[in-house]
LUMMARLO-993466 format. One line per 4 residues: number of its first residue (from 1); their letters; for each residue x, y, z of C-alpha. Coordinates in pm, 1 decimal, m for minus. Layout:
NUM	A	X,Y,Z; ...
***
This chain:
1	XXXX	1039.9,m4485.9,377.1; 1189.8,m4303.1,72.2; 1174.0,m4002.9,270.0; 1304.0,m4069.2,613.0
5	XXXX	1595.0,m4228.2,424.0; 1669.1,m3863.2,270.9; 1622.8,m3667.9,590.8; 1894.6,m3901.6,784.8
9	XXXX	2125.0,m3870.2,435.9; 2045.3,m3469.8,492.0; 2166.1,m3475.5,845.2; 2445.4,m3721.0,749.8
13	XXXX	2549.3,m3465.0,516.6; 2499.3,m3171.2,715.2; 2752.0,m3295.4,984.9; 2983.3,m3449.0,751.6
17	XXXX	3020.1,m3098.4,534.5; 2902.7,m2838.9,766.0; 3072.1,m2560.5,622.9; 2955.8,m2648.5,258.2
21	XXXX	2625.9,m2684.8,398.2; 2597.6,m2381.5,549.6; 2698.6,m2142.1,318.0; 2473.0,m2331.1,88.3
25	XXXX	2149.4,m2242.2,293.6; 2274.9,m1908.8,365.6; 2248.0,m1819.4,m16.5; 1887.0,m1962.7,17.6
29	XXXX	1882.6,m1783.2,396.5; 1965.7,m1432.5,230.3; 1725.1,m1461.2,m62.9; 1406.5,m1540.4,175.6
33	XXXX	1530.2,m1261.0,384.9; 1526.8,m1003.0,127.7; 1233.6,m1087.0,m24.5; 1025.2,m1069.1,342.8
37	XXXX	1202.3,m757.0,445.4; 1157.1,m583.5,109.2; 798.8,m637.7,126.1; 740.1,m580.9,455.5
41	XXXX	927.1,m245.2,422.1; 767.3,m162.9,74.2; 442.8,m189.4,260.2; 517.2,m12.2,562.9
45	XXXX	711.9,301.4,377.3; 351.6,279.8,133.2; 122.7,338.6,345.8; 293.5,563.3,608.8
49	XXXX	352.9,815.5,232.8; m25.0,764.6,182.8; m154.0,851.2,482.6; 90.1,1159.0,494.3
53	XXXX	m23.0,1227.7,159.4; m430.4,1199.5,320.4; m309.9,1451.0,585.7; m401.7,1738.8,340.8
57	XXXX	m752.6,1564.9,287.7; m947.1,1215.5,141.2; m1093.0,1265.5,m199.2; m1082.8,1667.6,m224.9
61	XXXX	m960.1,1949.1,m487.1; m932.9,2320.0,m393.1; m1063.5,2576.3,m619.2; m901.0,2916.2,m628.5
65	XXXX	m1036.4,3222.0,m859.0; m878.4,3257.9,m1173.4; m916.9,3400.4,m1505.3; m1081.9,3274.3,m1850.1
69	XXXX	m905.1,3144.4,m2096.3; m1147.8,3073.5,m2396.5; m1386.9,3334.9,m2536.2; m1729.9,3229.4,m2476.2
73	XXXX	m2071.2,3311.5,m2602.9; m1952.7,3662.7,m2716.2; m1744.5,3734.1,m2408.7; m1393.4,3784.7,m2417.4
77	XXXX	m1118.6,3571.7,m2269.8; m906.7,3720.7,m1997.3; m1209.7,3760.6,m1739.1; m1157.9,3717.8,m1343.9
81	XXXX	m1388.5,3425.5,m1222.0; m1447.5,3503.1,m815.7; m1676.3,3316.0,m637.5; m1852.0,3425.8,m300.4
85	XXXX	m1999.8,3219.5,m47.2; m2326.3,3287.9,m230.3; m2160.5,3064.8,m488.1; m2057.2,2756.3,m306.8
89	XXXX	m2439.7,2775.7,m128.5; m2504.3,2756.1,m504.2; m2328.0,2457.9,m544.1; m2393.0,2263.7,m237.1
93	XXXX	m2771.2,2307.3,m342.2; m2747.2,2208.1,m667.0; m2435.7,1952.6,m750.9; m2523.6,1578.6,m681.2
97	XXXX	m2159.8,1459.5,m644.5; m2042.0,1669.4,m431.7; m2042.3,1512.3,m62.2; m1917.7,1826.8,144.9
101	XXXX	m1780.2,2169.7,45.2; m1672.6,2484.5,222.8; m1559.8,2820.1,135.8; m1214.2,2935.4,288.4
105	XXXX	m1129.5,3277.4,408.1; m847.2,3324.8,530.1; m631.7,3655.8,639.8; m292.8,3736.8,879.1
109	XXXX	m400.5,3816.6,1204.4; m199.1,3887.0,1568.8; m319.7,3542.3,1815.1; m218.3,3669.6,2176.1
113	XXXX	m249.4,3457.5,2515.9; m105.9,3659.8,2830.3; 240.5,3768.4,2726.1; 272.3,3508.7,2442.3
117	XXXX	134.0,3633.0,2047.3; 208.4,3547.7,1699.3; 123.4,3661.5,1388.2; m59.6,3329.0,1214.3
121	XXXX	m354.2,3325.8,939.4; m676.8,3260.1,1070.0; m907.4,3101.5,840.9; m1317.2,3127.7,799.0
125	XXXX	m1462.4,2807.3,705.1; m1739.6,2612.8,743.2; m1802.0,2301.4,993.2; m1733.7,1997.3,742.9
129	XXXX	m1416.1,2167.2,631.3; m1292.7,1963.7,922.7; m1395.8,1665.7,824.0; m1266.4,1702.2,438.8
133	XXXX	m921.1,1846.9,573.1; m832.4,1558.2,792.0; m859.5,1829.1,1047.0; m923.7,1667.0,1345.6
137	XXXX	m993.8,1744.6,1757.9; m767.9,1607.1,1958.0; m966.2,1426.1,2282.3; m1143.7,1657.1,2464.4
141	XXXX	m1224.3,1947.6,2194.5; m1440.1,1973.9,1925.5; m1391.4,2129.5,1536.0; m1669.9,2414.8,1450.1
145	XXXX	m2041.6,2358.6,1475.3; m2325.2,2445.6,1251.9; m2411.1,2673.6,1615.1; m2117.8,2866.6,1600.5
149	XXXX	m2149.5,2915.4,1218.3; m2526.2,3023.1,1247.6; m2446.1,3259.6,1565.9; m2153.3,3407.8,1470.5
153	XXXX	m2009.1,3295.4,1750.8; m1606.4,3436.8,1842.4; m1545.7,3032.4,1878.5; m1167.2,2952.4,1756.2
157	XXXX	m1024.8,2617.5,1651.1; m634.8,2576.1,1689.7; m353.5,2362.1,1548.4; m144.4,2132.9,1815.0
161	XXXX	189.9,2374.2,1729.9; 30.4,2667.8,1780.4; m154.7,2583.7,2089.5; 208.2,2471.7,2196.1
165	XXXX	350.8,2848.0,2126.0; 82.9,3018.0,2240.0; m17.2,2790.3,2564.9; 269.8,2568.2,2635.1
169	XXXX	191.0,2337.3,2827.4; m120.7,2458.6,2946.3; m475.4,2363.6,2860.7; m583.3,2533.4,2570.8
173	XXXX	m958.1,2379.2,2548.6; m1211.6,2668.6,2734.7; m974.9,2975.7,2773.9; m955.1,3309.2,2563.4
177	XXXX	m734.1,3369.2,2296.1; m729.9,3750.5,2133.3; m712.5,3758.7,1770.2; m649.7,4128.2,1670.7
181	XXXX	m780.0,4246.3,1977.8; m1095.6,4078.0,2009.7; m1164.3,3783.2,2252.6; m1246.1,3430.3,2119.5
185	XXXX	m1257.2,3094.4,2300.7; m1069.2,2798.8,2214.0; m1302.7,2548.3,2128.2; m1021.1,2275.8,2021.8
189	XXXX	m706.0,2189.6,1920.0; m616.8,1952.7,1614.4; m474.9,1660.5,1689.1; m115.3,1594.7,1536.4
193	XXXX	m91.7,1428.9,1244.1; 122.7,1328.0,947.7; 139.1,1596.6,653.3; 323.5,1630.0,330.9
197	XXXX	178.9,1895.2,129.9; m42.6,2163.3,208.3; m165.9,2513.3,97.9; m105.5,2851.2,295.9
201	XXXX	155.2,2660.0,549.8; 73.1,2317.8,757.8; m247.9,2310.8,969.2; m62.0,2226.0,1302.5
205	XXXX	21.1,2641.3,1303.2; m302.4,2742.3,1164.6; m649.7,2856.3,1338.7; m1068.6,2824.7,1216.6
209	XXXX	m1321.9,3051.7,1287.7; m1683.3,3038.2,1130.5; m1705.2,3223.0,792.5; m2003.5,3408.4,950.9
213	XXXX	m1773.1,3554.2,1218.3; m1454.5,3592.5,1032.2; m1696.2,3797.1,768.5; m1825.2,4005.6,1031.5
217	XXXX	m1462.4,4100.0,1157.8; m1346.1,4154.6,794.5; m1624.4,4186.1,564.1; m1510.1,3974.4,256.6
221	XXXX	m1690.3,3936.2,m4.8; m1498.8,3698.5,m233.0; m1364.1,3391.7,m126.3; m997.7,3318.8,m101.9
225	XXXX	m1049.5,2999.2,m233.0; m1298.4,2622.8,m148.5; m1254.8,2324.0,m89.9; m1482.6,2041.5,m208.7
229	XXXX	m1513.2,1647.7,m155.9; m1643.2,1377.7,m410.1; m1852.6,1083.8,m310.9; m1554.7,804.9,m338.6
233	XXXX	m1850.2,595.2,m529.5; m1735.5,890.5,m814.3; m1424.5,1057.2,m965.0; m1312.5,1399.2,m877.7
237	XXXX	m1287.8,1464.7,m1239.5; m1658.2,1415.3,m1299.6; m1720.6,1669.7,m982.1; m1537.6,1905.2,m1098.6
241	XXXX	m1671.3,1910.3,m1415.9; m1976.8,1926.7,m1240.3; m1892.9,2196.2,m1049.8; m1769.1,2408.2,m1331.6
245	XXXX	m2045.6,2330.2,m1480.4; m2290.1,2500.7,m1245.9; m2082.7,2779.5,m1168.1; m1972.4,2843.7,m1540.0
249	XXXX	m2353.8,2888.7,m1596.8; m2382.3,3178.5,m1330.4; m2022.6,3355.9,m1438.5; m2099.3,3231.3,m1799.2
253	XXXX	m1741.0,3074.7,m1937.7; m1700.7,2785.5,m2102.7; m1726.6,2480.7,m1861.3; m1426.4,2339.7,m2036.0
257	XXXX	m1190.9,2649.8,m1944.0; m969.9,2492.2,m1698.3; m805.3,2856.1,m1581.5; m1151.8,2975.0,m1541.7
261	XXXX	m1062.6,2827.3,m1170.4; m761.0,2708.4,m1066.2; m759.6,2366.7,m916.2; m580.0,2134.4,m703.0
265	XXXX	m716.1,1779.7,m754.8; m514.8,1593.4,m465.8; m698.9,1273.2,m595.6; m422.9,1287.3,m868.9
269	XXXX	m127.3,1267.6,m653.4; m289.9,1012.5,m474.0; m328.2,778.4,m729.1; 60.7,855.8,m865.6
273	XXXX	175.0,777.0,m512.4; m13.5,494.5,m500.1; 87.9,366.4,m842.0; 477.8,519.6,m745.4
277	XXXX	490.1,258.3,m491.5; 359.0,m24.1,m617.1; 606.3,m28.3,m888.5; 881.5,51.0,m653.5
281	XXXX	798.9,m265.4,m421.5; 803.0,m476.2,m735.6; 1112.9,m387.2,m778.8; 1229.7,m432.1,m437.3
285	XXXX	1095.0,m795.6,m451.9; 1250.5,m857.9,m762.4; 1552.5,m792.4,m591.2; 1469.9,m1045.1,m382.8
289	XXXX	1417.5,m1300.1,m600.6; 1715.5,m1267.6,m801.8; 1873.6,m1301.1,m441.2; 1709.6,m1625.7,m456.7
293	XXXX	1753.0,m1774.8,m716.0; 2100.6,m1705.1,m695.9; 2072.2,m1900.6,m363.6; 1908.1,m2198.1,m554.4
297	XXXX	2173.8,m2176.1,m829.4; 2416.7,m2269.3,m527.3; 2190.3,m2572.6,m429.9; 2200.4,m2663.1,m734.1
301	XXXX	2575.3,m2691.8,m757.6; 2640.3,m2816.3,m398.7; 2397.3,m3108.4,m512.3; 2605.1,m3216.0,m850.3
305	XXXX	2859.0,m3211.2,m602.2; 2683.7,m3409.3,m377.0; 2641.2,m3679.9,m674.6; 2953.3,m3707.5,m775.9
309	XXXX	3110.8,m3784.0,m456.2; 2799.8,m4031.9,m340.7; 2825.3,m4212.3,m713.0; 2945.7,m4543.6,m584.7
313	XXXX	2700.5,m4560.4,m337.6; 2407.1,m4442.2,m642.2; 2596.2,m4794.7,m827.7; 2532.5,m5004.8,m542.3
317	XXXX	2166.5,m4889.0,m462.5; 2042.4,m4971.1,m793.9; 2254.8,m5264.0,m832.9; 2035.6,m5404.6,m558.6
321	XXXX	1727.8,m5315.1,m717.7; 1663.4,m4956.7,m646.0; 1436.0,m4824.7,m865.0; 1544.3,m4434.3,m1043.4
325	XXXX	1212.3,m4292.6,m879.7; 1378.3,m4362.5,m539.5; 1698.6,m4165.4,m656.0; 1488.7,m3909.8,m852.6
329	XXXX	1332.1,m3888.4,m480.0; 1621.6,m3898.9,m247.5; 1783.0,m3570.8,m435.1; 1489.7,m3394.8,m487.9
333	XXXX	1371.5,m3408.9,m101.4; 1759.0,m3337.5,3.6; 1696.9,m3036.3,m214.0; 1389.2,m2903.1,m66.7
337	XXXX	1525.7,m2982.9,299.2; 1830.3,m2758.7,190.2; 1610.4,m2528.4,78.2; 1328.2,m2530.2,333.3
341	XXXX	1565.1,m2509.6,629.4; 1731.9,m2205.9,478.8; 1408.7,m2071.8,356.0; 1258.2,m2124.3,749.6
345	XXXX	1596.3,m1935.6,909.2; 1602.0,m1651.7,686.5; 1198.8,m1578.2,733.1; 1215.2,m1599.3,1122.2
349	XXXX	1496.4,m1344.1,1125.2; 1313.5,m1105.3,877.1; 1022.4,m1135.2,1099.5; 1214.4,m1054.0,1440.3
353	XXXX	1330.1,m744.1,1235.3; 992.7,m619.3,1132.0; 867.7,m650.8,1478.6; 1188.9,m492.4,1583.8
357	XXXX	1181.9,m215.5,1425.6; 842.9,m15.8,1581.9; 1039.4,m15.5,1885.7; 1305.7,143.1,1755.6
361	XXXX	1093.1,468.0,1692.4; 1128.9,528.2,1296.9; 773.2,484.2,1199.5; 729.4,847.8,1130.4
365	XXXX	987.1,809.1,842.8; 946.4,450.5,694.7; 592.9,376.0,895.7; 505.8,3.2,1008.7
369	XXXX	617.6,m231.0,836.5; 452.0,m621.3,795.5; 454.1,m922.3,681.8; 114.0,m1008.7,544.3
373	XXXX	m20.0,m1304.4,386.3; 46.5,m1211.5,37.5; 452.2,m1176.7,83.1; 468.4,m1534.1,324.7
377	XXXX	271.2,m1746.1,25.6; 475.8,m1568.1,m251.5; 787.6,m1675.8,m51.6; 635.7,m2040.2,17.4
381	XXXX	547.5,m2050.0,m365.7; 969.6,m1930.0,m465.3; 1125.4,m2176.7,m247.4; 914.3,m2468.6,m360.0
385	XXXX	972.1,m2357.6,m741.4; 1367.6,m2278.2,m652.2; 1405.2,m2589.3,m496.4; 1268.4,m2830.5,m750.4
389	XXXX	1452.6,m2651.6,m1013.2; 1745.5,m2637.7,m835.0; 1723.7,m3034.7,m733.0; 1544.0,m3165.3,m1031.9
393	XXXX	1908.3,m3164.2,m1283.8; 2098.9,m3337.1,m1049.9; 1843.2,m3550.2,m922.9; 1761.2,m3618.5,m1301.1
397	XXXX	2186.3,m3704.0,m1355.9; 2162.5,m3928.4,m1049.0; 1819.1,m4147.9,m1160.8; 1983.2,m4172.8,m1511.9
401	XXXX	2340.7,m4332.4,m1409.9; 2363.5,m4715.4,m1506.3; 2484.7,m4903.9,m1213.9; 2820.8,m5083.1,m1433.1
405	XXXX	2921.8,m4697.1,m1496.3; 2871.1,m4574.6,m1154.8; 3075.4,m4828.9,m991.9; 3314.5,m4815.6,m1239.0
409	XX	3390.0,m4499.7,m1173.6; 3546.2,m4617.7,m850.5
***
C-alpha cells in the first residue's frame, strides 16, 4: 500500500513541477547515457584495434638475421647469424612449441597482366605461412599447397589491391600473370582485411609463390627472414627461447644474445593494446559515473526540496499515526522512481545509438560497438546505489521530524 501511495505522490509531483522534474531525471538521464555509450564504444573501438592489430598474424614473431652480440665459447662477438631453409627444417623438426613456421623470401619483381604491370615484391614461403599471417583466400581461391611447394609449381597467390591494379575488375582466380617474364597462374586472391602494422608494405599489394619455385627462379640461399607461431597453450617468449636455443647450438652463440636474431614478437603489442584499452574504457566509464552521480546529487537536492515544501502534510501523516518507516519509505521509493525513470530513458536512447551507428558505415574506424551484459548490470547496480544514497538523507530528515514541529512550521 506504502508503495502505490508513492507512485501516485510521484506522478502528483511530476505534473505539479514538471520542469523541476525533468531536469532532475535528465541529470540521472545523461549519466546512464554516458556510462552505456562509453562502454559500448570502449568495446567496439577495442576490439575493431585488436583485430587490426591480428591482421599482421595470431600469436607469431618474425626472425630476421642479425649479428652476435656476446662472445661465446671462444668466438668473438660481432658474427652474422643467417639462417637457410635448412635451418627452419631444423627447427620445425626439433622445437616442441612451435605450432607452424615458414621461411620468407622475398625479392622486387615486374607482375604484368595484358597491358597492365607493376613492380611489387613477391615473396617465397611456405603453405602455413597463410594461416600464421592472417593471410586468407577470398571465396573461390585457395592459399599455397604442400603440391605446389613439393612440385615447384609457377602457382602465384595475390593480395585483393593488387589483383585490383593488375585485373580490375576481372577474375583473377585461373588466369596467367608474368612475373619477370615467366608465366604463373593465379591460384587466389586474399581476402581484404583490417591491418595496422606490417613488414615489407601491407599484404593487400603483395604476392606468394612456393619457396621451392621462388628458389629455383632466384637461387637464394639465405633467408630474408621467418616467421614462427606458438601454441597459445604457451608464451612466445618461451618459443623463442626455444628457438634460439636450437639454432644457437648449430651457429654456436649464446642462446641469450638477443641481436644474434632480430625479432619481432607481435604477442607484445598485443598484450599492450589489450591492456591500452582496458584502462582507457575504465576511464571512459568513470566518466560516466561521475556523470551520475552528479545526476543523483541533483535528486538528492530536488528531494530536500520536496520535504520542505510537503512538511505540513509529513505533520499531519504522523499525527494520525503514521509510522517513520512509512515516510522513510515514501521518499526512498520517490527516489528510485526519479531515478529509475531517468535511468530507463537515458539507456533506451544509448541503445538506439549503438544500433544506429553500424548503419551509418564507421565500423572500419571505431568497429561495432555493444551493449553487453556486463555494462547493463553495472548500470542497474549505479542507479540502485545512486538512488538510495541520493534518497536515503532526505528520506532520513523526513522520518525524523516530530509532528508538533512540522506543523508548526506552518
Amino acid at each position: 500500500m506504502n508503495i502505490i501511495v508513492s507512485f501516485k505522490q510521484f506522478f502528483n509531483d511530476l505534473r505539479r513541477q514538471k520542469l523541476r522534474s525533468l531536469m532532475t531525471m535528465f541529470g540521472v538521464f545523461w549519466g546512464t547515457c554516458s556510462i552505456v555509450l562509453l562502454f559500448a564504444f570502449g568495446k567496439g573501438i577495442m576490439e575493431q584495434q585488436l583485430i587490426s592489430q591480428k591482421g599482421i598474424g595470431d600469436n607469431i614473431a618474425i626472425f630476421w638475421p642479425g649479428i652476435t652480440s656476446k662472445e661465446f665459447k671462444g668466438l668473438p662477438s660481432g658474427r652474422r647469424i643467417r639462417p637457410t631453409e635448412d635451418d627452419i627444417r631444423l627447427v620445425k623438426s626439433k622445437a616442441e612449441m612451435v605450432m607452424r613456421i615458414s621461411p620468407e623470401f622475398s625479392r622486387s619483381a615486374l607482375l604484368k597482366v595484358g597491358k597492365n604491370s607493376s613492380s611489387r615484391r613477391v615473396h617465397g614461403v611456405w603453405p602455413e605461412f597463410g594461416a600464421m599471417r592472417n593471410v586468407i583466400p577470398a571465396p573461390g581461391s585457395r592459399f599455397l599447397n604442400a603440391a605446389d611447394e613439393r612440385e615447384r609449381r609457377r602457382v602465384i597467390f595475390i593480395g585483393n589491391l593488387l589483383k585490383e591494379d593488375l585485373f580490375g575488375e576481372d577474375e583473377a582466380v585461373g588466369q596467367t600473370m608474368l612475373v619477370n617474364g615467366m608465366p604463373f597462374t593465379v591460384i587466389g586472391v586474399m581476402q581484404e582485411k583490417n591491418q595496422d602494422s606490417s613488414y615489407n608494405g601491407r599484404d593487400s599489394r603483395k604476392s606468394y609463390i612456393p619457396s621451392s619455385t621462388f628458389n629455383a627462379m632466384f637461387s637464394r640461399r639465405y633467408v630474408g627472414n621467418f616467421v614462427a607461431q606458438c601454441d597459445p597453450k604457451v608464451s612466445m617468449d618461451m618459443t623463442r627461447a626455444e628457438i634460439l636455443e636450437i639454432l644457437s647450438t648449430k651457429y654456436k652463440f649464446d642462446p641469450t644474445d638477443r641481436e644474434a636474431l632480430s625479432v619481432w614478437d607481435t604477442t607484445e603489442g598485443f598484450a599492450f593494446l589489450k591492456n591500452f584499452f582496458m584502462a582507457f574504457r575504465i576511464f571512459l566509464v568513470g566518466i560516466g559515473v561521475a556523470t551520475l552521480i552528479t545526476g543523483g546529487i541533483g535528486v538528492s537536492n530536488i528531494m530536500n526540496v520536496v520535504l520542505e515544501e510537503r512538511t505540513k502534510e509529513i505533520g499531519i501523516k504522523m499525527a494520525l499515526g503514521a509510522r517513520k518507516s512509512v515516510i522513510l519509505t515514501q521518499f526512498i521509493v520517490e527516489t528510485l522512481l526519479i531515478t529509475g525513470v531517468g535511468g530507463l530513458f537515458g539507456f533506451v536512447f544509448a541503445y538506439a545509438v549503438v544500433k544506429a551507428v553500424p548503419m551509418m558505415g564507421l565500423t572500419e574506424f571505431i568497429g561495432v560497438p555493444e551493449v553487453d551484459v556486463t555494462g547493463g548490470l553495472i548500470v542497474v547496480g549505479l542507479l540502485a546505489i545512486v538512488g538510495l544514497f541520493a534518497g536515503i538523507f532526505p528520506a532520513r530528515r523526513a522520518a525524523n521530524l516530530q509532528p508538533v514541529q512540522a506543523l508548526k512550521l506552518f
